[in-house]
C-alpha positions as CSV (number, residue, x, y, z in Angstrom):
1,X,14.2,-7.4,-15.6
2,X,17.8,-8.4,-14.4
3,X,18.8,-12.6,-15.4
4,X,21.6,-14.6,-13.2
5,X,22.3,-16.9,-15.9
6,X,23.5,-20.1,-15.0
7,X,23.2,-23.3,-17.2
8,X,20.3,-23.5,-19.8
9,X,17.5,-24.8,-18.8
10,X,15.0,-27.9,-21.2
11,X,11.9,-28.3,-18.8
12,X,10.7,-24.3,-19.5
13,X,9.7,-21.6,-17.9
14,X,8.6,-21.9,-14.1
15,X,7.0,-18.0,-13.6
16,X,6.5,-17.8,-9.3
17,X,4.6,-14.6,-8.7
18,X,4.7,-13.4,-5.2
19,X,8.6,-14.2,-3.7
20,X,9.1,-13.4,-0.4
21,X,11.5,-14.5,2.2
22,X,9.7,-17.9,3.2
23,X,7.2,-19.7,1.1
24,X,7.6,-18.0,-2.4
25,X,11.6,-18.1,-2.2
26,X,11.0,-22.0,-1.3
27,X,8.8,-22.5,-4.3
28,X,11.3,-21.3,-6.3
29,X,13.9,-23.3,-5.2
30,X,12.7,-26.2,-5.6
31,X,11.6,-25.4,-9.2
32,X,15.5,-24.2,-10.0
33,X,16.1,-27.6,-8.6
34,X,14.1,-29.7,-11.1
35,X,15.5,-28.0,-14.0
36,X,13.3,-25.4,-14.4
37,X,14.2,-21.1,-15.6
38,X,12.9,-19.5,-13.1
39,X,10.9,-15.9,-13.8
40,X,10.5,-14.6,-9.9
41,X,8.3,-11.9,-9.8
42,X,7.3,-9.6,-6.5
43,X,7.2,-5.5,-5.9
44,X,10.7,-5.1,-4.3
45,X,12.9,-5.5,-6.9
46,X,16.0,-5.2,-4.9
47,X,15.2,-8.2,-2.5
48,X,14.0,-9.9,-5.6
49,X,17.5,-9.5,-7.3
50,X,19.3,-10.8,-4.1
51,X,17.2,-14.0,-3.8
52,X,17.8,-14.5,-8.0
53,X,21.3,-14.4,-7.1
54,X,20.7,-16.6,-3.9
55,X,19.1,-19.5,-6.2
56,X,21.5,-19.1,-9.1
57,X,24.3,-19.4,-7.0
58,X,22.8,-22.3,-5.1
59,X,20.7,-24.6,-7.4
60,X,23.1,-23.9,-11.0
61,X,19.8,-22.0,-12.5
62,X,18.7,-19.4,-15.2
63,X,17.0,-17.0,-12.9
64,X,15.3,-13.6,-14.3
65,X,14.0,-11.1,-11.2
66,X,10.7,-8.6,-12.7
67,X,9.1,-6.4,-10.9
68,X,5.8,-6.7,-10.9
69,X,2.7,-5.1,-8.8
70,X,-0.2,-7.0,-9.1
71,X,-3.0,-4.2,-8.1
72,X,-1.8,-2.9,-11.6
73,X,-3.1,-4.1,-14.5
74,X,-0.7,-2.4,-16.8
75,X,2.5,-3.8,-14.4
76,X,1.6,-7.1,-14.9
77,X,1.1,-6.6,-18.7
78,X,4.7,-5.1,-19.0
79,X,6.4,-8.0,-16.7
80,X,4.6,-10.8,-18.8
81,X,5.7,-9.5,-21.8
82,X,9.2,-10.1,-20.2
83,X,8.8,-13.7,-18.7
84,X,7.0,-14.5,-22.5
85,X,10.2,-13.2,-23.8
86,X,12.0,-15.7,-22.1
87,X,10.2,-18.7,-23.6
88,X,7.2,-20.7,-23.0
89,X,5.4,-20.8,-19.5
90,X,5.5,-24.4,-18.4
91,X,4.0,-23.4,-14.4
92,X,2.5,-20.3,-12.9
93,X,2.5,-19.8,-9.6
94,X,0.6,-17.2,-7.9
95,X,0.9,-16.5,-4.2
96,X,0.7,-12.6,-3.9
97,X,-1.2,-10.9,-1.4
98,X,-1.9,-7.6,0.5
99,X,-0.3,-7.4,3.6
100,X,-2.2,-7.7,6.6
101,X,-2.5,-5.6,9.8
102,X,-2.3,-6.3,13.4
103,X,-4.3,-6.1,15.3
104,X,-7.5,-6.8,12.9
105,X,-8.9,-3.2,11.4
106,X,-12.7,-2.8,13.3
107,X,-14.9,-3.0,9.9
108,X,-16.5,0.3,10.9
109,X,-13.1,1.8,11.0
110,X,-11.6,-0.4,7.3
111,X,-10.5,2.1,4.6
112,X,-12.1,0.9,1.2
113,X,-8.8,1.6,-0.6
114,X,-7.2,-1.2,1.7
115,X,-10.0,-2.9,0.7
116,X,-9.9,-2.6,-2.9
117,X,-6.0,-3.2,-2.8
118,X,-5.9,-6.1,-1.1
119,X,-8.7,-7.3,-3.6
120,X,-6.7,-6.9,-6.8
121,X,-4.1,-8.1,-5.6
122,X,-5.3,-11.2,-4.1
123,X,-7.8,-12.3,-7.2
124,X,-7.5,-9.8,-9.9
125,X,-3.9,-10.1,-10.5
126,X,-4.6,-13.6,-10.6
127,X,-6.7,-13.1,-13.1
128,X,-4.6,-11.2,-15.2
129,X,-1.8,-13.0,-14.4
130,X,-3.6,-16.5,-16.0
131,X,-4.7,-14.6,-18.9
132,X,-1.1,-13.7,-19.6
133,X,-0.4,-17.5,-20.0
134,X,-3.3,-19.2,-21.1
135,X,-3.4,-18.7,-24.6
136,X,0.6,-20.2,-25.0
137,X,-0.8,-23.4,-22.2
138,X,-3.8,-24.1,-24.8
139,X,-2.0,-23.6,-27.8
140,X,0.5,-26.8,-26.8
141,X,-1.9,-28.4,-25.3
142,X,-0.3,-28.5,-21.6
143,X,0.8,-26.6,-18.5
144,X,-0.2,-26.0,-15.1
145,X,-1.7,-23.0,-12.9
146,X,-0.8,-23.0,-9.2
147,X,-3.2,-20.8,-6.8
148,X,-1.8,-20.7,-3.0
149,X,-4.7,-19.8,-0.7
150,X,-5.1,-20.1,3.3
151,X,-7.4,-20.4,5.9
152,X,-9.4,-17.5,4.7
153,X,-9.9,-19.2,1.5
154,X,-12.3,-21.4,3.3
155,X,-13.4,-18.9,6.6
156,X,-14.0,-15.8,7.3
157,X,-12.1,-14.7,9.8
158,X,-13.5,-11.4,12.1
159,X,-11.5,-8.3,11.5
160,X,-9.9,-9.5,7.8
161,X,-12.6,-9.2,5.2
162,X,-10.4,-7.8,2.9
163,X,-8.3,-11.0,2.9
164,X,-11.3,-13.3,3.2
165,X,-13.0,-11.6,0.3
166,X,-9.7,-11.7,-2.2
167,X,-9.2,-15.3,-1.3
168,X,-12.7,-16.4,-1.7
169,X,-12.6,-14.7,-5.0
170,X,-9.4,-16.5,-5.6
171,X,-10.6,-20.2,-4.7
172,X,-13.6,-19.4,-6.9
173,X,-11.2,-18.1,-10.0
174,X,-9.3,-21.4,-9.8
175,X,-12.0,-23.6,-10.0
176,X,-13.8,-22.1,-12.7
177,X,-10.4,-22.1,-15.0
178,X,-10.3,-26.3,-13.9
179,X,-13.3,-27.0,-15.6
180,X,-13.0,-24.6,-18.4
181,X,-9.0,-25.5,-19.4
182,X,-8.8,-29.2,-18.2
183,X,-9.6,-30.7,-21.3
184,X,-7.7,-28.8,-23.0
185,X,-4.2,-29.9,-21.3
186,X,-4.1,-27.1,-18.6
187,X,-4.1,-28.3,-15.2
188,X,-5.1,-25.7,-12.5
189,X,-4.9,-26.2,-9.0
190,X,-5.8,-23.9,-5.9
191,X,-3.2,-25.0,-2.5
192,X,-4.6,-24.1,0.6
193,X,-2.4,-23.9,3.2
194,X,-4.4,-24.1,6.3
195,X,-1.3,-23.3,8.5
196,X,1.1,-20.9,10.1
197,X,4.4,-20.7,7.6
198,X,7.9,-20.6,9.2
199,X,6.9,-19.1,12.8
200,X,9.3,-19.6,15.7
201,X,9.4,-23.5,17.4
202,X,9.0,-21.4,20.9
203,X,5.6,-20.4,21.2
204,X,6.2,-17.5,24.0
205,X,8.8,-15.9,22.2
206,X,6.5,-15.6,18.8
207,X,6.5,-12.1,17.8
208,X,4.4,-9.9,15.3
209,X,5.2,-6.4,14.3
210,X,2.7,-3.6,15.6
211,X,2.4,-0.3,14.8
212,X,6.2,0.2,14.2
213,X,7.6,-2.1,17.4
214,X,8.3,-5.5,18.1
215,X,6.1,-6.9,20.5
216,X,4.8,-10.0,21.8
217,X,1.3,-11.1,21.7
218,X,-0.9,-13.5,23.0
219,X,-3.6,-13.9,20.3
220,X,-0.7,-14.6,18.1
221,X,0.8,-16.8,20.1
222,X,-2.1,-18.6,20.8
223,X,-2.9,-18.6,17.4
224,X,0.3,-20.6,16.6
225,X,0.1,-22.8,19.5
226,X,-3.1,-23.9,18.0
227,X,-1.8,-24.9,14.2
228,X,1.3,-26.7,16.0
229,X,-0.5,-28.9,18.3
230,X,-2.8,-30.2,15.3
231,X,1.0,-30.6,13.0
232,X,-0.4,-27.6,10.9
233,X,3.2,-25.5,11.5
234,X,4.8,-25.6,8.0
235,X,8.5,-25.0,7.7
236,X,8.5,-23.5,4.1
237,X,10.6,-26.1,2.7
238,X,7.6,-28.9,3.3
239,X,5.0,-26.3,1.7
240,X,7.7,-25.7,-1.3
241,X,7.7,-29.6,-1.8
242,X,4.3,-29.7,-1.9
243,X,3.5,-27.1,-4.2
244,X,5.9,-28.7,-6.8
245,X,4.5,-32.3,-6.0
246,X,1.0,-31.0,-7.2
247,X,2.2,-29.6,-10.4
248,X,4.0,-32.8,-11.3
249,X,1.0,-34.7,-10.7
250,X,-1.7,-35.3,-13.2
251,X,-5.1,-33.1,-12.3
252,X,-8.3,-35.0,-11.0
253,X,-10.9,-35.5,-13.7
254,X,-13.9,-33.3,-13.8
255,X,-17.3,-34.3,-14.3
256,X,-19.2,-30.8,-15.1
257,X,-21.8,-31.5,-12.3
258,X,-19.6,-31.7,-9.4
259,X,-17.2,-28.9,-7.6
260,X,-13.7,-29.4,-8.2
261,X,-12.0,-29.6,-4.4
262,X,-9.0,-27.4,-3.7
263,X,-6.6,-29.1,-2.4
264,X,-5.9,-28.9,1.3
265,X,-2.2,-29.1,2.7
């Protein structure tokens, strides 16, 4: 665990798991802004430590970087014991996943180790993740639980079952922790965000990495074109806003015979 220290923080811990360039480094920055000490967790510790000293620097925050690797059970055990350490866990956000390829893997040809990694990560370190901080959210009686899903939270999408599958799993997690830890203070929300996340304003120039190179292509493109003519392009400075509107907000009230929604951006 490495800290960048900056003034102490009152409003507790803010633990973001899953900080990458775009929407996890936004989420985080707006939680540094509210007051918050942020724990940012992700695999690459050495990005992670640069964007700790990025928000330090920036928003005047207590920032720790942990490594973390959410396919492993005893990783996330050993890098909750250090954001515990810290003090209690006020938000949890979780928005890992398993990189995807491109083009889409045929199913014939899928590798069930891809399959079972991007699995765990997507809903099993979510689950182990929640059960890190649970028991401290229950105990004062407050707290909130922040899912981040996607289109394939909702669809399956040809050539991505792995993806679907851990997201499905994921929206399904959520909503069972709503109805079991909403009365008792917790409030857990999953945030789908049925969009494409900081892509290039010029369609024909959108690029996606394949096999190695840099190349151009059209489903991608397409793909794009299609999220920006409906206003579905997120910059992720609108989805970071968001994320930390929702957790500010008081959860919807459950009645035990209907399905809680997720919550759509």
């Amino acid at each position: 665990m490495r800290s960048m220290a900056s003034s102490p923080s009152s409003k507790g811990i803010a633990a973001i798991v899953g900080v990458g360039p775009k929407l996890g480094l936004s989420i985080a920055r707006k939680f540094a802004r509210e007051g918050y000490t942020l724990a940012i967790l992700s695999s690459d510790l050495g990005r992670l430590s640069r964007f700790a000293d990025e928000i330090a620097r920036d928003e005047k925050a207590r920032v720790f970087a942990i490594r973390i690797d959410c396919s492993d059970t005893k990783s996330i055990r050993e890098a909750f014991e250090g954001v515990l350490s810290l003090g209690f866990v006020e938000v949890l956000v979780y928005n890992a996943y398993h990189p995807m390829s491109w083009p889409p893997t045929n199913f014939a040809d899928m590798r069930v180790q891809h399959f079972e990694k991007s699995i765990a990560v997507s809903s099993v370190g979510a689950f182990h993740c929640a059960q890190q901080v649970l028991p401290g959210m229950v105990d004062r009686g407050r707290g909130t639980i922040l899912f981040t899903g996607c289109f394939a939270s909702l669809n399956g999408i040809a050539g991505y079952s792995e993806l679907c599958c851990g997201k499905f799993a994921l929206r399904a997690l959520s909503q069972c922790l709503a109805r079991e830890f909403q009365p008792q203070g917790v409030h857990v929300a999953h945030v789908i965000i049925d969009g494409y996340i900081g892509v290039p304003r010029n369609v024909i120039n959108f690029t996606t990495k394949i096999k190695g190179g840099w190349g151009t292509t059209r489903a991608a493109a397409a793909a794009a074109d299609w999220y920006r003519r409906r206003g579905r392009d997120y910059g992720p400075r609108r989805a970071g806003s968001n994320l930390l509107a929702i957790a500010h907000s008081r959860p919807i009230r459950l009645d035990p015979r209907d399905r809680p929604p997720s919550l759509k951006l």
